[in-house]
N, C-alpha and C positions, 0 to 999 in steps of 0.2 A: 472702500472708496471714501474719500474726505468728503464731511459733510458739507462745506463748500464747495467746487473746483477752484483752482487756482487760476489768479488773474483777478484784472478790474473787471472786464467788461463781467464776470461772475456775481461779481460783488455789485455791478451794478444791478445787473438783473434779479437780483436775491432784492434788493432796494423795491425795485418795480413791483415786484412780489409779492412783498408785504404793502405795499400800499394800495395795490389792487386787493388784497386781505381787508382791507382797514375800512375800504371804499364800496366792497361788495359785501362784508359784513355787519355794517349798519343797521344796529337792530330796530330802530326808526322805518325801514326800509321793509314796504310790504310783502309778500310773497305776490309776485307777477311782475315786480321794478326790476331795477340793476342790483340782484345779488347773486346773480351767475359770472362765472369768468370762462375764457378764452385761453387757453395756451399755443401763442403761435412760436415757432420754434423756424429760423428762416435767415437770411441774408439784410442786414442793414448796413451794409458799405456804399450803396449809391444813392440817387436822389430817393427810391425806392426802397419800401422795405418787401422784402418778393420771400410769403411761407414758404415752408418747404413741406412743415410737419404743423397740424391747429387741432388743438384738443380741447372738449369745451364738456361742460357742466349744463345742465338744463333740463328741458320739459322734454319728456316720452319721444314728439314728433320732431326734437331733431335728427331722428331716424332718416328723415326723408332728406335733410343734408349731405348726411354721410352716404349715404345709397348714390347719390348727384353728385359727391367730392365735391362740396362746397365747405363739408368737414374731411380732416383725416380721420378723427376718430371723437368719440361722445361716451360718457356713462349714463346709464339707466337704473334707477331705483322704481321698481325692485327687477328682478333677472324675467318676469311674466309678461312684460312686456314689449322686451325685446323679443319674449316668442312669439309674441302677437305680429310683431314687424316681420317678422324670420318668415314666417306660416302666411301672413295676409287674411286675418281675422280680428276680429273685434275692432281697434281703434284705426287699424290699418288696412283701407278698399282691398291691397292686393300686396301681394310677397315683395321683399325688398332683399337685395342681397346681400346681407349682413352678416358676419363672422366675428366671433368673439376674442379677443387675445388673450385677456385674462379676466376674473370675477372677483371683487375686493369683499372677502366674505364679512359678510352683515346678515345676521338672526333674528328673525322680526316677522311677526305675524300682522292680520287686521282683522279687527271684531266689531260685530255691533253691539255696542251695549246701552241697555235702556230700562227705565227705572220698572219695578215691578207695579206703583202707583196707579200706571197707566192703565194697567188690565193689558196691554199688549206683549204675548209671550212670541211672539215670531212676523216678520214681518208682512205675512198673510195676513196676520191680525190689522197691523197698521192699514192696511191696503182696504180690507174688508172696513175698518171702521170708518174708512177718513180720515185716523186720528189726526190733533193737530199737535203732531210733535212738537217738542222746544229741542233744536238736535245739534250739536256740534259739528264742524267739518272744517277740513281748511279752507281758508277765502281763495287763494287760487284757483279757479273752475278750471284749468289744464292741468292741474297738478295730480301725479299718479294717482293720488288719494281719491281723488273727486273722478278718474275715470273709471275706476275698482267702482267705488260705491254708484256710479251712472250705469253700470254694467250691472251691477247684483238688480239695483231698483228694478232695473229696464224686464229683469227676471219676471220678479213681481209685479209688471203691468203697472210702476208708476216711475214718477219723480221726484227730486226736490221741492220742483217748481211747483209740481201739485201739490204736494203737503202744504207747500205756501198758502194755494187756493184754498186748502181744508180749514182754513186758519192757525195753521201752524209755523215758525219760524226756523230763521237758519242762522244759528248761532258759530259767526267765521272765526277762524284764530288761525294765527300765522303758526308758533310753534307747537308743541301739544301741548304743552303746559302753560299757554299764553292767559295771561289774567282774564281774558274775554269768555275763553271754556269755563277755568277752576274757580274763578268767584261766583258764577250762578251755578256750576255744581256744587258748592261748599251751601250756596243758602236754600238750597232744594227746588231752585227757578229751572232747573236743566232735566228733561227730558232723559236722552241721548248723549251716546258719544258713537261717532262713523269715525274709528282711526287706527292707525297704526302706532309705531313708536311703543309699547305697549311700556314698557319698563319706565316711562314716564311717566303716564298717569293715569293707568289702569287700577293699580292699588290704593289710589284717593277715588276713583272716581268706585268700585267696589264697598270700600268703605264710610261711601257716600251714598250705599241702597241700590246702585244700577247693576243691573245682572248678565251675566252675557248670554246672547238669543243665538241660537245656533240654525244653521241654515238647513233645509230638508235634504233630504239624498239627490232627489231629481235638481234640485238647483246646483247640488256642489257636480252632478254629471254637465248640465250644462258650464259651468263652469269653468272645469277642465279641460271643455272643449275650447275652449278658449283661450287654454294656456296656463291657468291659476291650475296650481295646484294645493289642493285639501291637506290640513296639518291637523295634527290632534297635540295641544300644550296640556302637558301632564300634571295634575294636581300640585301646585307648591310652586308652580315655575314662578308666579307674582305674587308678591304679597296680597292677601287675603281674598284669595284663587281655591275654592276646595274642591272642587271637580274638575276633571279633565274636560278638555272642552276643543272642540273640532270646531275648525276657521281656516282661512284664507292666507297661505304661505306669501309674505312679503318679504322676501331674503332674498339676497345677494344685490351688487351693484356692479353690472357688468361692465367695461374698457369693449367698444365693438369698434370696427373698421367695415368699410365695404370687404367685398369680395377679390376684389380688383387692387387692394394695396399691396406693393409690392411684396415678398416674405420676404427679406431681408430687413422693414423696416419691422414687422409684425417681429420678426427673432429678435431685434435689438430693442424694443419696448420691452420686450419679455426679461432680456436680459436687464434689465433698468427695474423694474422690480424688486431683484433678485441683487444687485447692487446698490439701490438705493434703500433696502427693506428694511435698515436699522432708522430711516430718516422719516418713514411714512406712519403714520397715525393711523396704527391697527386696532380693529376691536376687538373687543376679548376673544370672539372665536374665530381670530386668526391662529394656527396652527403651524405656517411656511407659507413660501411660497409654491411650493407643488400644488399647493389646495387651491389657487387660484384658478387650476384645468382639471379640479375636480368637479366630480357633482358632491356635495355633501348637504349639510343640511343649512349652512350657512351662505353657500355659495351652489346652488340649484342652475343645470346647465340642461338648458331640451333646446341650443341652435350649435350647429358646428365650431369649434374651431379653427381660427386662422389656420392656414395650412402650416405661415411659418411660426407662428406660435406652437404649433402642435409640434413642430422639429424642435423647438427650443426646449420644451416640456419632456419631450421624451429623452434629446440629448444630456438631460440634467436632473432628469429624477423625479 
């Protein structure tokens, strides 16, 4: 398929594109403003513009859209919390009926890591001292990140908000590599880091003294009830990483729909994929597009899919 379609109104829309690129990538633009987008896909011939098809980027719970069709379809970073939505546990009161089309495979874990300084080697420790951490996280409190690490705390019988009380702080940053993290962990002012992204800036912040705390048996069982599932990153995966080290699988970015979307549109998204695969900004551990309906390691699947995805998947390989 051509990397444009052919025609103006194409070219106009490709125009619109980029500018909603321009306008939502704004790196001024905090994490919780406008740097989410919308793909509505629909009729603009009358006074109306009437969707047909709205795919949109954002926070965990607009699960509860898509479930309502007030989206067609949403992704999720990472694939654990759409099990959450799927199941009706942890962030979501009750099951919603959610089906997956495809999984945009992304490899990525989350760790806690925290300086050996502290005396804290696990976060029973923190809990048990009061400590007052100095800890990195991201400033959006909706943001996966902050509901992963709300969920472990809540394990451990605290929060952020109490570590605040202990006299400790909360050191925000939009990216992982945001100046607000890496210049007080470069001048040894930073405690902590609560993140994922790892290949970012796990190997400065390591050879920066912070160690990573591994989490007990009975917390990674609670856990998994949950939906997270336990990874073990093997010696050498990061630079200046010399143990293997068991954590929390933050991989995959699943494309979901309700239940209830037609499977004819759920096959032709599939198909779209699969035609436009040479256009889309894969990660390295993109493989094909078969692997989008697999489970693997970069694309982790525990909710059904689409039914008409699943005829698409199977009619194709």
């Amino acid at each position: 398929m051509e990397p444009l379609p052919r025609g103006a109104n194409f070219r106009r829309a490709k125009l619109l594109w980029e500018l909603g690129l321009h306008f939502a990538g704004n790196p001024a633009t905090p994490y919780g403003g406008n740097r989410d987008m919308c793909i509505a896909i629909g009729n603009g011939s009358g006074e109306d513009f009437r969707p047909s098809l709205r795919m949109a980027t954002g926070s965990p719970i607009l699960a509860h859209a898509v479930a309502e069709g007030r989206l067609e379809m949403a992704m999720i970073n990472p694939s654990a919390l759409l099990t959450q939505a799927y199941r009706g546990i942890g962030l979501f009161p009750k099951a919603l009926p959610l089906r997956i089309i495809g999984t945009y495979p992304s490899w990525d874990q989350f760790v806690f890591a925290i300086h050996p300084r502290t005396g804290m080697r696990s976060l029973h420790d923190v809990k048990k001292a009061r400590y007052p951490l100095q800890v990195s996280v991201k400033e959006d409190p909706t943001h996966s990140t902050r509901v992963l690490t709300d969920q472990v705390l809540a394990y451990y019988d605290f929060s952020l908000t109490e570590l605040e009380s202990w006299g400790g702080r909360i050191h925000v940053s939009g990216s992982p590599s945001d100046p607000r993290r890496m210049e007080p962990l470069r001048r040894g002012t930073l405690d902590a880091i609560f993140d994922e992204a790892l290949v970012v800036w796990l190997g400065e912040a390591l050879a920066c003294g912070l160690e990573l705390v591994e989490l007990e048996a009975d917390a990674f069982v609670h856990l998994t009830g949950l939906g997270w599932r336990r990874v073990v990153i093997p010696p050498g995966t990061y630079p200046n990483q010399t143990r293997p080290h068991a954590c929390i699988d933050y991989s995959g970015w699943p494309l979901y729909a309700s239940a209830s979307l037609p499977d004819q549109v759920a096959y032709d998204i599939c198909a779209g994929f699969a035609a436009r695969a040479a256009e889309i900004n894969w990660e390295d551990s993109y493989t094909g597009t078969a692997q989008l309906a697999r489970d693997t390691e970069a694309t982790p699947i525990d909710v059904p899919l689409h039914p008409g995805a699943e005829r698409w998947f199977r009619e194709n390989g």
